[in-house]
CHARMM internal coordinates of N, CA and C (Angstrom, degrees):
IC EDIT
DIST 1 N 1 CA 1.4394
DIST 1 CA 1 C 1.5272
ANGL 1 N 1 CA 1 C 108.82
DIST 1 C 2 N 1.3272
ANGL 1 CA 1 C 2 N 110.81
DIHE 1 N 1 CA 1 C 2 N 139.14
DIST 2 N 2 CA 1.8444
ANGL 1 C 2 N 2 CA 113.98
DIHE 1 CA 1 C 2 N 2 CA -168.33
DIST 2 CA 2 C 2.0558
ANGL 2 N 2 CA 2 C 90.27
DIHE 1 C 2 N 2 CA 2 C -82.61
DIST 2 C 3 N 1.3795
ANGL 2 CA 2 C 3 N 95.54
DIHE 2 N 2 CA 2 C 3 N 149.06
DIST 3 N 3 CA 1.2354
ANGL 2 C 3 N 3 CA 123.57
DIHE 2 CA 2 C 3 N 3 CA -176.02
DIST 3 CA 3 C 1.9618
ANGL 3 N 3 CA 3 C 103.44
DIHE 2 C 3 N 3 CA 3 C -67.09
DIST 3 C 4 N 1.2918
ANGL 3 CA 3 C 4 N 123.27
DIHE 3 N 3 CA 3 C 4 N 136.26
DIST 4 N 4 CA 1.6449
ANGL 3 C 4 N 4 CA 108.04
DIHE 3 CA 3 C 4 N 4 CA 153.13
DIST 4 CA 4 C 1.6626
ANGL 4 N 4 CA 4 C 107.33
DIHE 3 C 4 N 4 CA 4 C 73.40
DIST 4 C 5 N 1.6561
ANGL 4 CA 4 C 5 N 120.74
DIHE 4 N 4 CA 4 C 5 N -0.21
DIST 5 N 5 CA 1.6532
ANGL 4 C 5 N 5 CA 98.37
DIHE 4 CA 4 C 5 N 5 CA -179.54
DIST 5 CA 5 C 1.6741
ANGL 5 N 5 CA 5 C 97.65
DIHE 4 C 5 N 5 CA 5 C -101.66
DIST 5 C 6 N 1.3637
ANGL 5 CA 5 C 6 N 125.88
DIHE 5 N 5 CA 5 C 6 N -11.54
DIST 6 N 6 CA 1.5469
ANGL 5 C 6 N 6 CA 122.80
DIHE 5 CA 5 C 6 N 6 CA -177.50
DIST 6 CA 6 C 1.6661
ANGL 6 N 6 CA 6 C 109.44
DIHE 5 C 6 N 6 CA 6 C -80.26
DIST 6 C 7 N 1.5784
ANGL 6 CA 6 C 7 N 110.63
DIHE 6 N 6 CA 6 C 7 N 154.20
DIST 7 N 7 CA 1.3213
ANGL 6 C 7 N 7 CA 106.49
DIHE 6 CA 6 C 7 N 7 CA 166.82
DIST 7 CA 7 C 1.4565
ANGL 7 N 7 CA 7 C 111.21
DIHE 6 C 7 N 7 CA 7 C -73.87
DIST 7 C 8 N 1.2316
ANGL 7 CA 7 C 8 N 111.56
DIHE 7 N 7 CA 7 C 8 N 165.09
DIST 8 N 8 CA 1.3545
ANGL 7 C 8 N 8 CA 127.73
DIHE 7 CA 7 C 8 N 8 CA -178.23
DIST 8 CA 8 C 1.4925
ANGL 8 N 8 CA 8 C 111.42
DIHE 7 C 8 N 8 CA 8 C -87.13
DIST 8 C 9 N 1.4627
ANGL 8 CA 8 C 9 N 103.79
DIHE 8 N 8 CA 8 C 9 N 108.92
DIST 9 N 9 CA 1.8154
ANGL 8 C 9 N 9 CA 111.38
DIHE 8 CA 8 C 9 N 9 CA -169.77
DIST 9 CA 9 C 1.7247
ANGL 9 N 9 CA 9 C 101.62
DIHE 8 C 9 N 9 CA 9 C -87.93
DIST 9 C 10 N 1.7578
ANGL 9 CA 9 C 10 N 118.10
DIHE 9 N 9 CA 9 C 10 N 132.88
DIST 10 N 10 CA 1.1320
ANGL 9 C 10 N 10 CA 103.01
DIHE 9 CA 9 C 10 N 10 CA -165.22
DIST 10 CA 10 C 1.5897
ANGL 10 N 10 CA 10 C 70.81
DIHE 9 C 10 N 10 CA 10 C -147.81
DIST 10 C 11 N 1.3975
ANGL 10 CA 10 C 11 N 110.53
DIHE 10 N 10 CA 10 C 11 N -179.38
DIST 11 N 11 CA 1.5384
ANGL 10 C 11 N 11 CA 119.76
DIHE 10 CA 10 C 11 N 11 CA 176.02
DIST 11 CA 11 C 1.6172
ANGL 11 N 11 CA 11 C 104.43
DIHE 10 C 11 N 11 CA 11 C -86.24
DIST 11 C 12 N 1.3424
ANGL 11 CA 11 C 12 N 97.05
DIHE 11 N 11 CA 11 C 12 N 170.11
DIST 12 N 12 CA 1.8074
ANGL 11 C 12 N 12 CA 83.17
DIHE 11 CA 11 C 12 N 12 CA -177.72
DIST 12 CA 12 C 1.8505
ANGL 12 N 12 CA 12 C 95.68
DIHE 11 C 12 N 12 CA 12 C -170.76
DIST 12 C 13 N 1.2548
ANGL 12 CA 12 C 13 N 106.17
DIHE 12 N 12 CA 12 C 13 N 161.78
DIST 13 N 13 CA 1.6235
ANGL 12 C 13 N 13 CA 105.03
DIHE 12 CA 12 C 13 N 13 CA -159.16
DIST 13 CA 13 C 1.3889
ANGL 13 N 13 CA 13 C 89.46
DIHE 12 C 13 N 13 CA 13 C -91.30
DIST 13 C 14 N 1.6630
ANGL 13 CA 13 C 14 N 116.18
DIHE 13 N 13 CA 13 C 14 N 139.00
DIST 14 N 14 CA 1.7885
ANGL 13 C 14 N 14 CA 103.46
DIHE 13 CA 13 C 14 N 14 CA 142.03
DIST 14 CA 14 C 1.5362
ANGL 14 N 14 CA 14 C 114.26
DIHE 13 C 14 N 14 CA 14 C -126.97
DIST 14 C 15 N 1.3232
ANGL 14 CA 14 C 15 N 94.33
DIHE 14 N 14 CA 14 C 15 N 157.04
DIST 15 N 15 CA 1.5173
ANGL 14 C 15 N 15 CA 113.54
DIHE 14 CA 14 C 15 N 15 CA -165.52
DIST 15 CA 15 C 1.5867
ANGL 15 N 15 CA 15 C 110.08
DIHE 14 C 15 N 15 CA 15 C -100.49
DIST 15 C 16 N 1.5324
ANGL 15 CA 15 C 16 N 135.29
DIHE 15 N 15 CA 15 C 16 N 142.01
DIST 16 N 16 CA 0.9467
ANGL 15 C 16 N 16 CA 116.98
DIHE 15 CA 15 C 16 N 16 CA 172.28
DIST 16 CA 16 C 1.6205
ANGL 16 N 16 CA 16 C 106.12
DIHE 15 C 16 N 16 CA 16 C -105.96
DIST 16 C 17 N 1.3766
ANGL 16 CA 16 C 17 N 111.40
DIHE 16 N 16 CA 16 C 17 N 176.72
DIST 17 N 17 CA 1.7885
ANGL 16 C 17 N 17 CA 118.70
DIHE 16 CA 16 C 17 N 17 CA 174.98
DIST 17 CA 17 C 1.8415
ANGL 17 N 17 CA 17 C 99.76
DIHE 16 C 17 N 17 CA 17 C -70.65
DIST 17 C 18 N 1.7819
ANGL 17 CA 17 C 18 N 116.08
DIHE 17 N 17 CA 17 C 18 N -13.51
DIST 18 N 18 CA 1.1744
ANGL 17 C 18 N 18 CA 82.54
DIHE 17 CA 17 C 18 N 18 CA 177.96
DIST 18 CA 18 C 1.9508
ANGL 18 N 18 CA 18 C 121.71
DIHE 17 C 18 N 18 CA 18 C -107.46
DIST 18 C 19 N 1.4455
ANGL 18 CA 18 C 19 N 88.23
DIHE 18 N 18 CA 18 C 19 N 9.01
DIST 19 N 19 CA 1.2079
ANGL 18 C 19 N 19 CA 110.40
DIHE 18 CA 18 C 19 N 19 CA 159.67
DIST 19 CA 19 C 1.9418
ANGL 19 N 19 CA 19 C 110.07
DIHE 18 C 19 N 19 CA 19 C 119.30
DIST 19 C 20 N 1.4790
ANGL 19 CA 19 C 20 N 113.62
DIHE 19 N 19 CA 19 C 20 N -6.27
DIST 20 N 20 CA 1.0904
ANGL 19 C 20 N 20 CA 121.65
DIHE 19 CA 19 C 20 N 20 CA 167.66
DIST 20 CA 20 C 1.5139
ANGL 20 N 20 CA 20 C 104.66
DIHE 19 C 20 N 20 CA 20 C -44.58
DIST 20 C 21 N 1.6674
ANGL 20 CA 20 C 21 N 110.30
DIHE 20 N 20 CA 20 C 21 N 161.57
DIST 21 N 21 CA 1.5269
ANGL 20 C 21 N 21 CA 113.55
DIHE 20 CA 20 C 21 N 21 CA 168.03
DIST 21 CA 21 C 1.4617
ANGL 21 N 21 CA 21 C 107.45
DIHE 20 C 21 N 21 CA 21 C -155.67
DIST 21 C 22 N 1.2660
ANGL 21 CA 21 C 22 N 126.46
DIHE 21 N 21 CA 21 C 22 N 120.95
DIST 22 N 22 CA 1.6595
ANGL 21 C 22 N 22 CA 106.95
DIHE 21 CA 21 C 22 N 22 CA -173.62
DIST 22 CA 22 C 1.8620
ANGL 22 N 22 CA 22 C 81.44
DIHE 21 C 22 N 22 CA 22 C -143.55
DIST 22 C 23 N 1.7920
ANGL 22 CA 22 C 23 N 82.92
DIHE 22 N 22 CA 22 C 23 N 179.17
DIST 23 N 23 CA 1.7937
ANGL 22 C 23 N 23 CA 85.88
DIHE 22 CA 22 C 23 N 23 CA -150.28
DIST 23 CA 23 C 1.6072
ANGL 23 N 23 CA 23 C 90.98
DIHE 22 C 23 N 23 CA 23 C -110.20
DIST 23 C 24 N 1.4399
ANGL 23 CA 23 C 24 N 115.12
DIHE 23 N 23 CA 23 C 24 N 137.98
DIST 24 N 24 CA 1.6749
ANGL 23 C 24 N 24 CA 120.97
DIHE 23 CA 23 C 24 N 24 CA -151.84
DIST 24 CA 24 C 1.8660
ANGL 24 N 24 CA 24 C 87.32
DIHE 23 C 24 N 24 CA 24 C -129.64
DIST 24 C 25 N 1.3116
ANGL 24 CA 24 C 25 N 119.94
DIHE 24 N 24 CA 24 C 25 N 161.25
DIST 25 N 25 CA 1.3955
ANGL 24 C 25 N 25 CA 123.55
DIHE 24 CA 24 C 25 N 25 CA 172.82
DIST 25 CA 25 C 1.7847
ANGL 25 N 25 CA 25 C 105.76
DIHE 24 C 25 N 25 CA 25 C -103.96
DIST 25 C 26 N 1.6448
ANGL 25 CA 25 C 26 N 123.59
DIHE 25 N 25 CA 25 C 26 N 108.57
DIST 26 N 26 CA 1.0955
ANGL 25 C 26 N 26 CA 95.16
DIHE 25 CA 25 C 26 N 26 CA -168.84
DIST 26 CA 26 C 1.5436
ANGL 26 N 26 CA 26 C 81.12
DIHE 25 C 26 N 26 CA 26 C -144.73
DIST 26 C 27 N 1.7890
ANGL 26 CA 26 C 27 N 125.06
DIHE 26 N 26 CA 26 C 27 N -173.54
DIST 27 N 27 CA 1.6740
ANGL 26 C 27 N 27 CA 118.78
DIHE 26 CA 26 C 27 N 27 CA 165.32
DIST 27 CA 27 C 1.4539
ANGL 27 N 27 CA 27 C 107.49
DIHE 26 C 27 N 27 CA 27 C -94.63
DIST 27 C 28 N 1.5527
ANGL 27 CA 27 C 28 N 113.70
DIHE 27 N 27 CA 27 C 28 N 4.56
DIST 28 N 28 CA 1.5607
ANGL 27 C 28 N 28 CA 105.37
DIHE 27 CA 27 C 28 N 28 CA 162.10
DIST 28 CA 28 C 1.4451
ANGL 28 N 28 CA 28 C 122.90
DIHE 27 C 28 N 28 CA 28 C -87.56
DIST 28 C 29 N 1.5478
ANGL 28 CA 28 C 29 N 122.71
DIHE 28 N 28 CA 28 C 29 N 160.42
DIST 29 N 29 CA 1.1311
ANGL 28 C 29 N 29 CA 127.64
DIHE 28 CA 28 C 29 N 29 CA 169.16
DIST 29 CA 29 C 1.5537
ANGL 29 N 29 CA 29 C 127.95
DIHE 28 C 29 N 29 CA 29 C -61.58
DIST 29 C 30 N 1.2561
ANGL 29 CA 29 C 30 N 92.08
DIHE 29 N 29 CA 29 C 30 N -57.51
DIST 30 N 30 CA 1.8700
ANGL 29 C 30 N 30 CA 111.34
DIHE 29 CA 29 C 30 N 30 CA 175.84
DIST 30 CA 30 C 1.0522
ANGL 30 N 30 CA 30 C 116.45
DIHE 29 C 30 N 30 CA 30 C -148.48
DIST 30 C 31 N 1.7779
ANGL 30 CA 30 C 31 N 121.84
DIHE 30 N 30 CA 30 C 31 N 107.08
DIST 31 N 31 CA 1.4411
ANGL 30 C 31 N 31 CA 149.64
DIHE 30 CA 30 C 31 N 31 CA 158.53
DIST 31 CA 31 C 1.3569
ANGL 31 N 31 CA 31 C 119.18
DIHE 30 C 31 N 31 CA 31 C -62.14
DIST 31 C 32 N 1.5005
ANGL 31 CA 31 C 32 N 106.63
DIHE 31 N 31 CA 31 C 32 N 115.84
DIST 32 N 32 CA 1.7208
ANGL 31 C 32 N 32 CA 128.90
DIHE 31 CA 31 C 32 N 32 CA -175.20
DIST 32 CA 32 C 1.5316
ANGL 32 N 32 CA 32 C 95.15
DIHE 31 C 32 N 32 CA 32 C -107.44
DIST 32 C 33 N 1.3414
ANGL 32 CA 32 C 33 N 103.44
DIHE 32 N 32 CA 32 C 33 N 101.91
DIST 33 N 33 CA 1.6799
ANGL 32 C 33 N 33 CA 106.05
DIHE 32 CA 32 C 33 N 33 CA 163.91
DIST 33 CA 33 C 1.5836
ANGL 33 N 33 CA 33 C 103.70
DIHE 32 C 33 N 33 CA 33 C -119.36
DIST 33 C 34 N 1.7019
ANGL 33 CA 33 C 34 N 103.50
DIHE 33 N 33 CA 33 C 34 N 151.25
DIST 34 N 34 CA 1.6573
ANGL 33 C 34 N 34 CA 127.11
DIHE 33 CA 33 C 34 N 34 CA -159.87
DIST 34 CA 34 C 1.7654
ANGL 34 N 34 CA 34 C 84.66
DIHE 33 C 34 N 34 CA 34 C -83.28
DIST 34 C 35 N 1.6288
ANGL 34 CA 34 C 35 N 139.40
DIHE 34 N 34 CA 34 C 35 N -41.11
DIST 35 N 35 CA 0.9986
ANGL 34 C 35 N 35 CA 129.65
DIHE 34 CA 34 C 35 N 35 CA -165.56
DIST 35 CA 35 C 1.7833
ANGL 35 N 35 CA 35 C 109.55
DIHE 34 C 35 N 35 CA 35 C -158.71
DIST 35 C 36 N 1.0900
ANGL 35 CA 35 C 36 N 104.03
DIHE 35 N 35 CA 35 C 36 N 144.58
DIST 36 N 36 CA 1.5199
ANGL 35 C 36 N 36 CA 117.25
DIHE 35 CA 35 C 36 N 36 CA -159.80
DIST 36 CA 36 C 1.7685
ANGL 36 N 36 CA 36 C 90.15
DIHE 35 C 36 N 36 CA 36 C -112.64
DIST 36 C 37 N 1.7730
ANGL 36 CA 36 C 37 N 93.15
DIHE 36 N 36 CA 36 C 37 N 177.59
DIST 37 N 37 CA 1.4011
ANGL 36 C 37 N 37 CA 95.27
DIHE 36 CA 36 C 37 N 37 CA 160.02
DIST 37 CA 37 C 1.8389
ANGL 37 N 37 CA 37 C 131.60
DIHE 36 C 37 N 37 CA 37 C -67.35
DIST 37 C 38 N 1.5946
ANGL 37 CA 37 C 38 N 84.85
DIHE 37 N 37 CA 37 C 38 N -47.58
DIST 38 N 38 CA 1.7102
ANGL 37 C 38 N 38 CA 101.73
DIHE 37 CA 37 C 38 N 38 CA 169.06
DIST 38 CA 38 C 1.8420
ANGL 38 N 38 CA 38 C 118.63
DIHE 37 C 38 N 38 CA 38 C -42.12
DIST 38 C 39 N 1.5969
ANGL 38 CA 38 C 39 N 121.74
DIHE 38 N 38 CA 38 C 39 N -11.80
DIST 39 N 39 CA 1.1382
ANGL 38 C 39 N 39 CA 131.26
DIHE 38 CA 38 C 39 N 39 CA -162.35
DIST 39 CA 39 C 1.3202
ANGL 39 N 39 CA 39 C 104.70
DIHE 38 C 39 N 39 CA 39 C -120.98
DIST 39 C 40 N 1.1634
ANGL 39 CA 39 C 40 N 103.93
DIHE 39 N 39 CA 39 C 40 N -34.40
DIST 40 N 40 CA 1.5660
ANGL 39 C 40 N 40 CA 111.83
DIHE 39 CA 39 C 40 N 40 CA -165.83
DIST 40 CA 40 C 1.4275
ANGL 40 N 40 CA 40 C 146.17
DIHE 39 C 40 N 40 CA 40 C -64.16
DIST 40 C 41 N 1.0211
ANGL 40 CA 40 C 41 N 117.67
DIHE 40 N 40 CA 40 C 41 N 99.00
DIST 41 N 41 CA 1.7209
ANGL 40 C 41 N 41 CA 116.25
DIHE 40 CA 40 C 41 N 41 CA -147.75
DIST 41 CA 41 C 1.3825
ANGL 41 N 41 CA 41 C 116.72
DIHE 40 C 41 N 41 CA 41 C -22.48
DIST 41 C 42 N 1.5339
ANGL 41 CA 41 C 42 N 104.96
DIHE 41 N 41 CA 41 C 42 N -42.46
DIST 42 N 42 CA 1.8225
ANGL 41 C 42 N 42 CA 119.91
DIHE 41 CA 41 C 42 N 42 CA -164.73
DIST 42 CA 42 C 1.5644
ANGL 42 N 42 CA 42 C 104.35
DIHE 41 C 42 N 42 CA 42 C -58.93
DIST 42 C 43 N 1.5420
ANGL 42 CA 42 C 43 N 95.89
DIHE 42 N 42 CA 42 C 43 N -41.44
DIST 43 N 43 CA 1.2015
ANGL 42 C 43 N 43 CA 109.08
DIHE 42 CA 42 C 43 N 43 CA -170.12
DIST 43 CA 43 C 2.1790
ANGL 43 N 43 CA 43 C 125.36
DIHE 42 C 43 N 43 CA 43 C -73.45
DIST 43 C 44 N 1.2150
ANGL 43 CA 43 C 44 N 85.32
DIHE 43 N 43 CA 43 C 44 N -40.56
DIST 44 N 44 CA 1.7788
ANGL 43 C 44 N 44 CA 106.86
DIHE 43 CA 43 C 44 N 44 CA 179.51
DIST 44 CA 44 C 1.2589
ANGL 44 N 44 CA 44 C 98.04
DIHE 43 C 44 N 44 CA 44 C -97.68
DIST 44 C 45 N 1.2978
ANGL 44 CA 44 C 45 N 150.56
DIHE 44 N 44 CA 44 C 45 N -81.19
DIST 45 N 45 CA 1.3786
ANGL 44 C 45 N 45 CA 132.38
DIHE 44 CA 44 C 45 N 45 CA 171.70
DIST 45 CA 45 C 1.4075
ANGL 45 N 45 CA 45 C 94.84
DIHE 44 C 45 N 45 CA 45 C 147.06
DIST 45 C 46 N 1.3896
ANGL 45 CA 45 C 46 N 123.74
DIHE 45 N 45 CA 45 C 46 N -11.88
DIST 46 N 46 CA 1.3733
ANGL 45 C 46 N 46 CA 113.83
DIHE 45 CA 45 C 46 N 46 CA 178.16
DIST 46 CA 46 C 2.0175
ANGL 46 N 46 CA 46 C 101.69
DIHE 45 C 46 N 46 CA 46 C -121.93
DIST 46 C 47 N 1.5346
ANGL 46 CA 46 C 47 N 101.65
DIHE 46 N 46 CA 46 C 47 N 164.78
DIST 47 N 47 CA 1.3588
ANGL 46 C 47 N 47 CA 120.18
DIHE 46 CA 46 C 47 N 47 CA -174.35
DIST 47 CA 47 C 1.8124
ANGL 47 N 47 CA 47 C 113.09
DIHE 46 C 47 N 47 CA 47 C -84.30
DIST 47 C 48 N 1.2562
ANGL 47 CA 47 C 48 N 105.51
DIHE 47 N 47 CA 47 C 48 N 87.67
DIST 48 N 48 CA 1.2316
ANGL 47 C 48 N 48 CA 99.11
DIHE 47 CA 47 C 48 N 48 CA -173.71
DIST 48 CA 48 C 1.7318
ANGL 48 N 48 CA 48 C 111.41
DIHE 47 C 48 N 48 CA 48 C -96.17
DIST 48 C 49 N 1.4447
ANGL 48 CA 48 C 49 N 116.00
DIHE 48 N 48 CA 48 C 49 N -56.32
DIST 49 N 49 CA 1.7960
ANGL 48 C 49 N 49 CA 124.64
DIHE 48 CA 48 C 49 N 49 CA -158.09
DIST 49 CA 49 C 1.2732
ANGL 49 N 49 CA 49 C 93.88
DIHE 48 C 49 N 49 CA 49 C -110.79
DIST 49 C 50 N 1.5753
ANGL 49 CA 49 C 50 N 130.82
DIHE 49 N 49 CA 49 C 50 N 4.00
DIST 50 N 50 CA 1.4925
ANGL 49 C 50 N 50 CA 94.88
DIHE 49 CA 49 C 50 N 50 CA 162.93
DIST 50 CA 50 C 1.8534
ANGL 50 N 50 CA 50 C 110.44
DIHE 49 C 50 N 50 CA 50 C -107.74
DIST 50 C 51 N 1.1634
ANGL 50 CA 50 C 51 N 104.04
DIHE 50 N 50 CA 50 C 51 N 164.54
DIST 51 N 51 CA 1.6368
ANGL 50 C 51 N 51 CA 109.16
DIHE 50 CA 50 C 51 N 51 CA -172.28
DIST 51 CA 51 C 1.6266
ANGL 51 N 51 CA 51 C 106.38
DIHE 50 C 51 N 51 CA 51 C -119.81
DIST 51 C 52 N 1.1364
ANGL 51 CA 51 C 52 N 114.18
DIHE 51 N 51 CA 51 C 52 N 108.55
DIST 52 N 52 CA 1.6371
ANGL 51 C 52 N 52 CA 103.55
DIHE 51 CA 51 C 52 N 52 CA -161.32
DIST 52 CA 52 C 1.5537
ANGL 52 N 52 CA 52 C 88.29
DIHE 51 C 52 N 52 CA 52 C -128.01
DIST 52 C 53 N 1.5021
ANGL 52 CA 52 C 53 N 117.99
DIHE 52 N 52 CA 52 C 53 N 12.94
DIST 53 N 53 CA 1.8745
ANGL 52 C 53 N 53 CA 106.06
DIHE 52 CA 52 C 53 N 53 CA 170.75
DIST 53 CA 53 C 1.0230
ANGL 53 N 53 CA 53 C 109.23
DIHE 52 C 53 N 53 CA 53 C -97.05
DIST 53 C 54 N 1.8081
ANGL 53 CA 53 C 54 N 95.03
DIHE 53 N 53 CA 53 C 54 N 147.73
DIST 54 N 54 CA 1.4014
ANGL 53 C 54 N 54 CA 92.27
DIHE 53 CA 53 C 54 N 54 CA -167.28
DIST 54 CA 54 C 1.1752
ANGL 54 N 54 CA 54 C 123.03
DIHE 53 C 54 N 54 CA 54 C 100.68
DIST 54 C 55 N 1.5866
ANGL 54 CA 54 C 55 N 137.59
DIHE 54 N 54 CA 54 C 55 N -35.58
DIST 55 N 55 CA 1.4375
ANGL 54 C 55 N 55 CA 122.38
DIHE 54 CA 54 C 55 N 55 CA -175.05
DIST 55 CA 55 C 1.5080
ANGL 55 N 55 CA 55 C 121.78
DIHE 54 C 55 N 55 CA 55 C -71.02
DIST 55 C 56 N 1.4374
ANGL 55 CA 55 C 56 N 115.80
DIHE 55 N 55 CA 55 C 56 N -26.69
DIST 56 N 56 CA 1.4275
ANGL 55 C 56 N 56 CA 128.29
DIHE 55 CA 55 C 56 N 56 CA -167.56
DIST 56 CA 56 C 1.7167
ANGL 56 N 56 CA 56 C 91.94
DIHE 55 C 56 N 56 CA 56 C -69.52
DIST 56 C 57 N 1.4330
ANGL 56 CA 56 C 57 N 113.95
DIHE 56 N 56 CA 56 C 57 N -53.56
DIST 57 N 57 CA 1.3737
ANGL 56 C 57 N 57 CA 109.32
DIHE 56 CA 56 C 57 N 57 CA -164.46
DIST 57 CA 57 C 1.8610
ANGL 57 N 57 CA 57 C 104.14
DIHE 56 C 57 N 57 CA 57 C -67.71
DIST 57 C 58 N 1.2616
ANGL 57 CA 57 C 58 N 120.10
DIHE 57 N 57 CA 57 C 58 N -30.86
DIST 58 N 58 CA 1.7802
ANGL 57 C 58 N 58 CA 118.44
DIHE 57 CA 57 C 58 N 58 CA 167.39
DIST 58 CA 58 C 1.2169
ANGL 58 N 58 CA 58 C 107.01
DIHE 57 C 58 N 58 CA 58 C -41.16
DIST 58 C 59 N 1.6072
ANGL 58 CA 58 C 59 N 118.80
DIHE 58 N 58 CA 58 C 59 N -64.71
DIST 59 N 59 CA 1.1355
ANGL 58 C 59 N 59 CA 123.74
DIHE 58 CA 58 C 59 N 59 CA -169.73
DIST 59 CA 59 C 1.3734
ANGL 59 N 59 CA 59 C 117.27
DIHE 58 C 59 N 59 CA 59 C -50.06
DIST 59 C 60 N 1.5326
ANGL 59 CA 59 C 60 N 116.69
DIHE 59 N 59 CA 59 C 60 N -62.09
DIST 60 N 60 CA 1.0861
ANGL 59 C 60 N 60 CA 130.08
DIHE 59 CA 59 C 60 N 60 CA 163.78
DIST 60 CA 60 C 1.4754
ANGL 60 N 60 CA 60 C 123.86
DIHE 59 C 60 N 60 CA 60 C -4.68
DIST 60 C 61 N 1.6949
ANGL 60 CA 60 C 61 N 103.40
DIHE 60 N 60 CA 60 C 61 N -81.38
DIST 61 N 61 CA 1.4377
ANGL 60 C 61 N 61 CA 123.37
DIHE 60 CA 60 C 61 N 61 CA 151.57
DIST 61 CA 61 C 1.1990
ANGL 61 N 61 CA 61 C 126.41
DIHE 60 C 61 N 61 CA 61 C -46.18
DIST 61 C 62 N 1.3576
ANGL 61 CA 61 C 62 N 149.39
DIHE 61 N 61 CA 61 C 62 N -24.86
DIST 62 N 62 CA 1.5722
ANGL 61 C 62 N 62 CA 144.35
DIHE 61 CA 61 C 62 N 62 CA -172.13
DIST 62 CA 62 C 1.3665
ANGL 62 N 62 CA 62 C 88.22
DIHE 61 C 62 N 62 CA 62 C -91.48
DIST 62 C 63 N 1.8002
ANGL 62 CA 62 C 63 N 137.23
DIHE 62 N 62 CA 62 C 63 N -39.12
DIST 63 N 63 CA 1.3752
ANGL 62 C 63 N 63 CA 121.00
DIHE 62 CA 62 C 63 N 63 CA -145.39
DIST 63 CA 63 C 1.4530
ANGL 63 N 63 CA 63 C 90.59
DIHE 62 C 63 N 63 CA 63 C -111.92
DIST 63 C 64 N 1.2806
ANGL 63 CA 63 C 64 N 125.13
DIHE 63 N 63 CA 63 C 64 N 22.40
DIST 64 N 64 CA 1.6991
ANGL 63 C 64 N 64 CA 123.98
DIHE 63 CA 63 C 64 N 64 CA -159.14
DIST 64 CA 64 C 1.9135
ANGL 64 N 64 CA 64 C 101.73
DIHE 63 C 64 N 64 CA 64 C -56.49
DIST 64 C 65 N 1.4503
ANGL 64 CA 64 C 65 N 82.04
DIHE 64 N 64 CA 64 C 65 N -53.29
DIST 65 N 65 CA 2.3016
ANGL 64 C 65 N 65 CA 96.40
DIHE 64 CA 64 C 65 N 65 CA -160.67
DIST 65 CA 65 C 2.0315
ANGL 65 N 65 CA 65 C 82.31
DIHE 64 C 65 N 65 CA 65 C -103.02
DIST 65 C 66 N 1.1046
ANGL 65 CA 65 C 66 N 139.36
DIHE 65 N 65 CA 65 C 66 N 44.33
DIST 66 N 66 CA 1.4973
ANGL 65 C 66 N 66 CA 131.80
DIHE 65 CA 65 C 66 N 66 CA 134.55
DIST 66 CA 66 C 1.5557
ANGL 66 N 66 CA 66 C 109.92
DIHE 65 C 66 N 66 CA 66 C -76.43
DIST 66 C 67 N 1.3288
ANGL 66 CA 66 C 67 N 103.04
DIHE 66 N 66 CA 66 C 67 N 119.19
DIST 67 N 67 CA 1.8069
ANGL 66 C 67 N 67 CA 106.33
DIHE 66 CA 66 C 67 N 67 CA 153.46
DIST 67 CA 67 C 1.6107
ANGL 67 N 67 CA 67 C 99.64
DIHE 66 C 67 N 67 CA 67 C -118.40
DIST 67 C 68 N 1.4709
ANGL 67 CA 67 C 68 N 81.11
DIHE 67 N 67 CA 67 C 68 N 135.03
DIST 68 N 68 CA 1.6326
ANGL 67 C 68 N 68 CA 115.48
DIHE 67 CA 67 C 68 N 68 CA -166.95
DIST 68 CA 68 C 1.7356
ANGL 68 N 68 CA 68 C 85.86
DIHE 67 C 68 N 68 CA 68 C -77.17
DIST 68 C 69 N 1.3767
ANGL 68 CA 68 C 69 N 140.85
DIHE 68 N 68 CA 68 C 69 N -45.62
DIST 69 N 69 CA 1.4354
ANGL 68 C 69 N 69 CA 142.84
DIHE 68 CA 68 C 69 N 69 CA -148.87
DIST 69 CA 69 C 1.1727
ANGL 69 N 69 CA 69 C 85.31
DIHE 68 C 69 N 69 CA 69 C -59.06
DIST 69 C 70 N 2.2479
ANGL 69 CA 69 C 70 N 146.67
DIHE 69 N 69 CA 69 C 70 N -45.49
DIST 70 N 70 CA 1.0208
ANGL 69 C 70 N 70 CA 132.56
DIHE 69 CA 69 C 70 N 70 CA -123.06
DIST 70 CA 70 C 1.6954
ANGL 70 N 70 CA 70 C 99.58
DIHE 69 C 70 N 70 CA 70 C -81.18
DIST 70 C 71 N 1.4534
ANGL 70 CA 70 C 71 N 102.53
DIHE 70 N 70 CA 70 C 71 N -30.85
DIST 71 N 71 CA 1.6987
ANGL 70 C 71 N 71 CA 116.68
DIHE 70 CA 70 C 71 N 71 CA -179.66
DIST 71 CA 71 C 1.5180
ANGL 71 N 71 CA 71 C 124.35
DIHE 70 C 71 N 71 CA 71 C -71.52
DIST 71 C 72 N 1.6666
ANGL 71 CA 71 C 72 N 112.23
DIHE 71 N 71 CA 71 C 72 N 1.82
DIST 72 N 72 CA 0.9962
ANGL 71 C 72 N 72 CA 118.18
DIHE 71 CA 71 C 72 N 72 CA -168.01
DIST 72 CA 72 C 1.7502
ANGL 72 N 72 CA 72 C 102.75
DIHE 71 C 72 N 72 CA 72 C -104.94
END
COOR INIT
IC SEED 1 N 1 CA 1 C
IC BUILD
């Protein structure tokens, strides 16, 4: 293996959005993650940080006047 071309792997803190922080081995300094285990639906069992109302009806509305026939 050549000397000096890898980053330098060191431990490094990450933080979550819900305020958890535990210490991860990575070549970054400080890791910003949107959701951890401590947060995580699969994990806790209830729906806390994701927001999923509402998207069907966006869609709905953005694709209202698309006809799919024109691409055919």
């Amino acid at each position: 293996m050549k000397k000096d071309i890898h980053p330098k792997y060191t431990q490094s803190t990450a933080s979550c959005a819900c305020g958890a922080k535990f210490e991860v081995g990575s070549t970054k300094e400080n890791i910003k993650v949107e959701i951890c285990s401590k947060c995580h639906p699969f994990f806790t069992g209830k729906q806390k940080l994701v927001d999923s109302a509402g998207r069907i009806d966006r869609f709905k509305k953005k694709y209202a006047g698309f006809d799919v026939t024109k691409l055919i």
